[in-house]
C-alpha positions, 0 to 999 in steps of 0.5 A: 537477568532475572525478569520481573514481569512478562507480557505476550498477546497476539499469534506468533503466526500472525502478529504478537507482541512481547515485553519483559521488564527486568532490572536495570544493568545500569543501575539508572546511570543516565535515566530516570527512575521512570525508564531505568524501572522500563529497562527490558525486552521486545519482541515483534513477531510478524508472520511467525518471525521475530523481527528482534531476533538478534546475534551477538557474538556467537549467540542468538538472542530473541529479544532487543533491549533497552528502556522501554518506556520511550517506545511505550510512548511512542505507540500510544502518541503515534497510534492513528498515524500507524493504523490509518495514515497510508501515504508515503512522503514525497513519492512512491519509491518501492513497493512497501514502505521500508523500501519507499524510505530507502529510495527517498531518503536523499533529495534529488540532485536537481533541488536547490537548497530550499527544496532540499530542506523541504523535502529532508523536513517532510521525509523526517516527520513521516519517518518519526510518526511511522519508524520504529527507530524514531524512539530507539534514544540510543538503544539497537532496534529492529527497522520497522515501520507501521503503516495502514496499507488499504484495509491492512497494516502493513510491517515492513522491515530491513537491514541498515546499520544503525549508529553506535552499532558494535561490529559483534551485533546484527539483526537476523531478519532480511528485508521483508513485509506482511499486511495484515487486518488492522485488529489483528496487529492493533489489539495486541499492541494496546493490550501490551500498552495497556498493561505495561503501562499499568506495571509501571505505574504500580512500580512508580506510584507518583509519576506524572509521566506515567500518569500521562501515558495511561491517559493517552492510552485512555483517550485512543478509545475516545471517537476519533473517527473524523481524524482517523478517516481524514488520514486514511484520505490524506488529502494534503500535507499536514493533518489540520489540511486534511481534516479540512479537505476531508470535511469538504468531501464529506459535506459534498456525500452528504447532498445524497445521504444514501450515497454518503452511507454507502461511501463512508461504510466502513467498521468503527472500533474505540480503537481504529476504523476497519474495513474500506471506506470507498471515499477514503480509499479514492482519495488515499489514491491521489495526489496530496496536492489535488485541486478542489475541482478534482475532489470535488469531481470524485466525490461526485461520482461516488454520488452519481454511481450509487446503485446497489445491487448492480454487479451482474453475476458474471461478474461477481463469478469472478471476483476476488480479493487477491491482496499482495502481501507477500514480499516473495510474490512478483506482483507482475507475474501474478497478473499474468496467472490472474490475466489467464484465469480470466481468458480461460472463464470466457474462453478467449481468444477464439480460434478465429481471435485475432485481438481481445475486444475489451469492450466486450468483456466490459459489455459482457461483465456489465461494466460502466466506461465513461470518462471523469476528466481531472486536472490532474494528469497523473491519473490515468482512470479510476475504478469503482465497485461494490455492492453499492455501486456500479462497476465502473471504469471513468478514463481521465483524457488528460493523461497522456495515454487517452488520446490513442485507441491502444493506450485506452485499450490498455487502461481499460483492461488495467481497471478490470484488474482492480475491479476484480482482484483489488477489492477489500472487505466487503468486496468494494474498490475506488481506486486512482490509477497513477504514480500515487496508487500502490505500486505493486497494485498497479504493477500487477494491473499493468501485467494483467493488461499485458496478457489479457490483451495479448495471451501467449497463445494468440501471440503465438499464432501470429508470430507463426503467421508472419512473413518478416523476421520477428525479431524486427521492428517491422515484426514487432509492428505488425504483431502490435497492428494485428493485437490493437496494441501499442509498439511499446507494450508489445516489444515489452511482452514479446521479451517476456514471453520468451517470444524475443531474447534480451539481445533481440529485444535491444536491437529493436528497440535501438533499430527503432532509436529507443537506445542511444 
């Protein structure tokens, strides 16, 4: 099929974006003169794979075809909710956002009917604004979605049979997702947009329609700061709520205008906002439904801990961006490895070690820890760092693991993991520990608590100490008395250190009634 015009921007390593017009098979059988001069080819290239790469038959084809004209829409209509818009709906059901759909795709069993028409309502619209199939109008595409992830983008894809799907066709590419800066993806889509659009207009001179996507095109350049940084908050459920609450923070940063600057920094572009703004970033956290009292008690502390140039070189010795982005990666596993890289800098455990003093390496890194108390009992503390602020850990004593020593132990260890490996560009963090932080981020935090506070060796040296078996509740006990951990976090490492069996590990757990 002969094509009449091509165009690619972007790396095909990194993030590319083709189209290809060619002459309608159909002959505009069913379409208007616009989309039937739109008939052609896309190609999406993430990390030097094509996500439309397909198999018809016995042959492979590169490209997914359709009428383009639709999708070319689609992006130019969606654009601020696929670069800044992070929040999943409803919860975070996996560790990236194709996955987080799957999970969340039917209602729980216990919604009446109201609630499940809720939840379909507000699953649905996230999925329009963010879902590559959301513009499909019949034709076979890749499952994409677009979504900011932080300071990146994230695409993330998967296998799902689509309607009207023929047996003979199938998308080569598995379930993946990569997170990228947000030029590298933006830019070549708009340059793509942008010239496309311009083709078609060319071909249909007088067509309203096109003359409306060249000016939505032209307006994505226009400031839309304000609502591009109260989607990265997203501080409620619908935008109008969010642009509301985000003004609420806002006026709160601006009593101190040099904590306001420093909290709202962030790079500007015509075309979407860079970087991490810290306020935006705390807020993007926590739960959509947070309290006024709560903001308002966040927005504070980003306030009350402005102190540039605080971060001791000690610290800063240690600190790095270790962003997740690879769906290959165990995020758990890298926080152990993380976990042990610190230890071996500060030569922890002693040899007469026999538990890790978080409070010390707190001290010692000059970390702050004070407590910030919420109404919101899903967060466990919240972290912030940067060249404007003091490293900070604030511990939320309503959640269900302040009251005991171990579970403060652990969280505070939890929050050194994002102080150091969680930063963005620029090297700053404010992060909300809870079920509405990423969850790979905090699977890897949690890890990384788990071996900072119980290093394999010092394990080890117990297990070899004690007079009862190991695989035992009592042993298992002492092993957590002596560590200043919790049983439950204990028998959990122990099993994957290797220190205890599948089977033995059960047995505990049943000798302790922890399996019916």
């Amino acid at each position: 099929m002969r094509t009449t015009k091509e165009i690619l921007e972007g790396d095909t390593s990194r993030f590319a974006f083709k189209v290809s017009f060619q002459r309608d098979p159909d002959q505009g059988a069913g379409a208007t003169e616009e989309e039937t001069l739109s008939w052609g080819g896309f190609e999406i290239w993430v990390e030097g794979q094509n996500l439309c790469t397909h198999r018809e038959d016995d042959t492979i084809v590169e490209a997914a075809h359709w009428y383009l004209l639709p999708m070319l829409e689609w992006l130019s209509t969606c654009w601020d909710y696929l670069l800044h818009e992070e929040r999943l709906p409803l919860r975070i059901g996996g560790d990236d956002s194709w996955h987080s759909l799957q999970a969340t795709a039917m209602p729980p069993p216990a919604l009446d009917e109201q609630g499940e028409h809720r939840w379909d309502v507000e699953w649905h619209r996230w999925w329009q604004r963010h879902s590559l199939l959301a513009c499909r109008q019949g034709g076979l595409f890749p499952d994409v979605i677009f979504r900011r992830w932080r300071h990146l983008v994230e695409i993330s894809w998967g296998l799902r049979r689509l309607a009207g799907q023929p047996d003979y066709f199938r998308f080569l590419a598995n379930d993946g997702f990569a997170r990228l800066p947000v030029a590298e993806v933006a830019q070549p889509l708009y340059s793509v947009l942008r010239q496309a659009a311009a083709y078609l207009a060319e071909q249909a001179s007088g067509s309203a329609r096109l003359a409306i996507l060249r000016a939505g095109l032209d307006s994505l350049r226009t400031d839309h700061s304000d609502k591009r940084l109260a989607l990265l908050a997203g501080l409620g459920a619908t935008l109008d709520e969010q642009e509301e609450r985000w003004q609420e923070v806002n006026s709160r940063l601006q009593t101190h205008p040099e904590a306001a600057a420093a909290a709202l920094s962030l790079d500007h572009t015509e075309l979407f906002l860079a970087g991490s703004c810290q306020a935006a970033l705390m807020f993007g956290s926590v739960a959509p439904t947070v309290d006024a009292n709560d903001v308002i008690a966040l927005a504070s502390k980003l306030i009350d801990l402005y102190s540039p140039d605080s971060e001791s070189p000690k610290l800063l010795a240690l600190v790095r961006d270790e962003t997740i982005d690879d769906s290959r990666k165990r995020p758990w596993a890298r926080g152990y490895v993380l976990a042990q890289d610190v230890l071996e800098y500060l030569s922890l455990p002693g040899g007469a070690d026999e538990w890790i003093d978080i409070r010390a390496i707190y001290e010692r890194l000059g970390i702050h820890e004070s407590l910030l108390p919420l109404n919101d009992s899903g967060i466990r503390a919240v972290s912030l760092a940067g060249p404007e602020h003091r490293p900070s850990a604030l511990l939320n004593p309503k959640h269900g693991t302040y009251p005991g020593e171990f579970g403060r132990r652990f969280t505070l260890a939890h929050e050194l993991c994002h102080i150091l490996f969680d930063r963005g560009y620029g090297a700053r963090l404010a992060i909300a520990s809870g079920p509405w932080a990423p969850r790979d981020i905090e699977s890897r935090a949690n890890a990384f608590a788990a071996m900072l506070l119980m290093p394999t060796d010092l394990v080890r040296r117990i297990v070899d100490q004690l007079t009862i078996p190991t695989a035992s509740a009592a042993g298992v006990r002492e092993v957590a008395r002596r560590l200043r951990t919790s049983f439950k976090a204990t028998l959990e490492h122990m099993k994957n250190l290797d220190f205890l069996s599948e089977e033995e590990h059960d047995r505990v757990q049943l000798e302790v009634g922890g399996i019916d």
